[in-house]
C-alpha positions in Angstrom: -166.9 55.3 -168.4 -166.2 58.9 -169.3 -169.0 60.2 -166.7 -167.1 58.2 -163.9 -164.2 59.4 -164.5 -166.1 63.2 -164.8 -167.4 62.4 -161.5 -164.2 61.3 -160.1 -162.6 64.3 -160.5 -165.0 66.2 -158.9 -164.8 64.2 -155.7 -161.0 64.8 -155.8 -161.2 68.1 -156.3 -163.5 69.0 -153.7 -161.5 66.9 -151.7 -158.4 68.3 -152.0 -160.1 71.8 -151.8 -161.6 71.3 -148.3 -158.2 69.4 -147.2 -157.3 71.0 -143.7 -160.2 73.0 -143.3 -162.0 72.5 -140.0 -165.9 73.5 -139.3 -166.6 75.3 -136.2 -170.4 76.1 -135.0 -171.4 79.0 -132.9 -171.4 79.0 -129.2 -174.8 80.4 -128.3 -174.7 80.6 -125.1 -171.1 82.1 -124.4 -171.6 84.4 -127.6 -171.8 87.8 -126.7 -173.7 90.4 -129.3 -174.1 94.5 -128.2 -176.1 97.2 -129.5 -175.1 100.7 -128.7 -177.3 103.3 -130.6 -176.9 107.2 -129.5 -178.7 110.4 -129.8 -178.5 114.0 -129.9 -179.7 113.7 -125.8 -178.3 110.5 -124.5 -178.0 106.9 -126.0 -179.5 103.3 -125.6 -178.0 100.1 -124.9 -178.6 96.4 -125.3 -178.2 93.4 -126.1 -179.0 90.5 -129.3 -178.3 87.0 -129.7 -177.2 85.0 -132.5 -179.8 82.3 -133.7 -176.6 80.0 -135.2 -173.1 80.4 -137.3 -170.7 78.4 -138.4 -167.3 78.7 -139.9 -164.3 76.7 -142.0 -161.1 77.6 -140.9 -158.1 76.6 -142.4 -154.4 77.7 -141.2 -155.0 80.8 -139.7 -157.7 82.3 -141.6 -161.5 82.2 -142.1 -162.3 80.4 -145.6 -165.9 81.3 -145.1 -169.1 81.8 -143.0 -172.7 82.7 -142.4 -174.0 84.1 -139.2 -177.9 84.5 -138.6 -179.1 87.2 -135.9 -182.5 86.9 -134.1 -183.7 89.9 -134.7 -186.7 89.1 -132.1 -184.3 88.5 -129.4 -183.5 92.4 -129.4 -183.3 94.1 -126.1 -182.7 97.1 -124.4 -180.5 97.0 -121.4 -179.9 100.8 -119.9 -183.8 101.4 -119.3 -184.6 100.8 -115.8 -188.6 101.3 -116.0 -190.0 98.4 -117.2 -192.8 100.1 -119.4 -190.2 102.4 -120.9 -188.2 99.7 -121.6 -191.0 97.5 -122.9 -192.1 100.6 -125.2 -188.9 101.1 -126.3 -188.2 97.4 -127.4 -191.4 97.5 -128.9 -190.5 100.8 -131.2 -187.5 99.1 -132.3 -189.4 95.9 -133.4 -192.2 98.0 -135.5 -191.5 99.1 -138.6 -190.4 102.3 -137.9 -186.9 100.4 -137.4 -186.3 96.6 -137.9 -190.0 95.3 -139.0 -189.1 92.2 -137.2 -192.3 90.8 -137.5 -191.7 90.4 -141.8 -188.3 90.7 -140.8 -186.9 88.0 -138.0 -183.9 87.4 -138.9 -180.6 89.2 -140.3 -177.8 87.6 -141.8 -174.0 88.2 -142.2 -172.1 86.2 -144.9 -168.5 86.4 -145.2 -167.4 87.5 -148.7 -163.3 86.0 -149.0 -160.7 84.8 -147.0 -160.1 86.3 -143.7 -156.2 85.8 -143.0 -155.3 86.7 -139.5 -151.4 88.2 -138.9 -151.1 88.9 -135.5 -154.3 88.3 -134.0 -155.7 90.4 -135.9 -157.4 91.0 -139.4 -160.3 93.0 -142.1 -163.0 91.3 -142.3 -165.2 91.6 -145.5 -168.8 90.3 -145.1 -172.7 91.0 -146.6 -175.1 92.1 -144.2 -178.6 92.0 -144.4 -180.9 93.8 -142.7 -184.8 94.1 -143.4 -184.1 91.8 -146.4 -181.3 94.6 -147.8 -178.4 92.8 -148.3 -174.9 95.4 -148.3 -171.5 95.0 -148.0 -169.7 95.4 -144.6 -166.0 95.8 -143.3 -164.3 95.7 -139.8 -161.7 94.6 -138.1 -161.7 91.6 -135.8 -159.2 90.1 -133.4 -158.5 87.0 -132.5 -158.2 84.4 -129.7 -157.0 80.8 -130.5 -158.2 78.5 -127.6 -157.5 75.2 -129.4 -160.9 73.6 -129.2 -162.3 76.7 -129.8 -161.7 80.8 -131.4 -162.6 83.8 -130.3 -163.2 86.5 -132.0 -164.0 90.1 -130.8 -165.2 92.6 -133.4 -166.8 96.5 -133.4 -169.4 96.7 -136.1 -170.7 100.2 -137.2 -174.0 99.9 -139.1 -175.6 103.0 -141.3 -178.8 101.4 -140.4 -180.3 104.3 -143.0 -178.8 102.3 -145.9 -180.9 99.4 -144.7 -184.0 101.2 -145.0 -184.3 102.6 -141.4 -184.9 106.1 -141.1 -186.5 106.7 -138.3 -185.7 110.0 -136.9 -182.4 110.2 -138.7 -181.5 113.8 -139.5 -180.8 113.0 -143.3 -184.6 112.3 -144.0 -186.2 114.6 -141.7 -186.0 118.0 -140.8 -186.8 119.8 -137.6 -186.4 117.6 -134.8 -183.9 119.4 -132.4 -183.1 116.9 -130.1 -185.2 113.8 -131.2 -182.6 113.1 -133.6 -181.3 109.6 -133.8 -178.0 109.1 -134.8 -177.7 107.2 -138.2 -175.0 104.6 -137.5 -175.0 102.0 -134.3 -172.4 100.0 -133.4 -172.4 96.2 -132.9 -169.9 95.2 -130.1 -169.2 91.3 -131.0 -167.8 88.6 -128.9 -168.0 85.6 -131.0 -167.0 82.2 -129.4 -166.8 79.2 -132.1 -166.0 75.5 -131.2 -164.8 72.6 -133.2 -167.7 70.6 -135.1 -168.3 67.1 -133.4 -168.2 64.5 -136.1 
């Protein structure tokens, strides 16, 4: 009797606990993901795409979430030769950057609560990158569309803290200008839709 009653407590409490939190799933295909990574002569850009995420949301705010990147899916975007571009994407796959072949996916968890005032709010998350797993914070803004959120976010990344140091001035000296800058920005257009029961 005493284990039912254990066990009915626990149902209530993770009932009331969850009460008025929604789940929302990622949009894949109207989810937008950026890369912008620059250098002492010029810069790269591209694009990535989000393998699936999902969220609770509960009165205005983000309870939690857990995003998963496919990191094979990486692609550059400014090159207009196709064997440049094909040499470059394959640089950035080796393991001279992402290892994606050991490494082929990266993940971001959200950490606590997200509470939105005004569209907007800090976001605290882990990222992990080449199985390095660091905290991360930005701000996002968002877009309530009823059936579905938007959110819009700029994420800088020290990519050197995850391992990748490929011509990054910190590690090695004398390059002039093959230098890669350390941090590279994630420009994120996140689009999230109610859960279908």
């Amino acid at each position: 009797m005493r284990k039912i009653f254990l066990i009915l407590i626990v149902l209530f409490t993770a009932m009331v606990t969850g009460f008025g939190q929604t789940r929302y799933t990622a949009d894949l295909s109207a989810t937008k993901l950026r890369w912008k990574a620059t250098k002492v002569i010029g810069e790269h850009t591209g694009s990535i795409e989000l393998k699936e995420g999902w969220l609770e949301w509960k009165k205005n705010s983000i309870i939690s979430g857990s995003f998963v990147i496919n990191m094979s899916s990486l692609r550059d975007e400014d090159l207009k030769d196709d064997k440049m571009r094909s040499t470059l994407e394959g640089h950035l796959n080796s393991d001279d950057f992402f290892g994606v072949e050991k490494y082929p996916e990266s993940t971001l968890d959200i950490t606590s609560p997200v509470i939105f005032k005004n569209g907007k709010a800090t976001v605290k998350a882990d990222l992990t990158i080449k199985g390095i797993r660091l905290p991360v914070e930005f701000t996002a803004a968002l877009k309530d569309d009823g059936s579905e959120l938007i959110f819009t976010a700029l994420v800088t990344v020290d990519r050197t803290k995850y391992g990748v140091r490929y011509g990054s001035g910190q590690f090695f000296s004398n390059l002039g200008d093959k230098a890669i800058n350390d941090e590279f920005t994630l420009d994120v257009n996140l689009v999230v839709k109610k859960q279908s029961l």
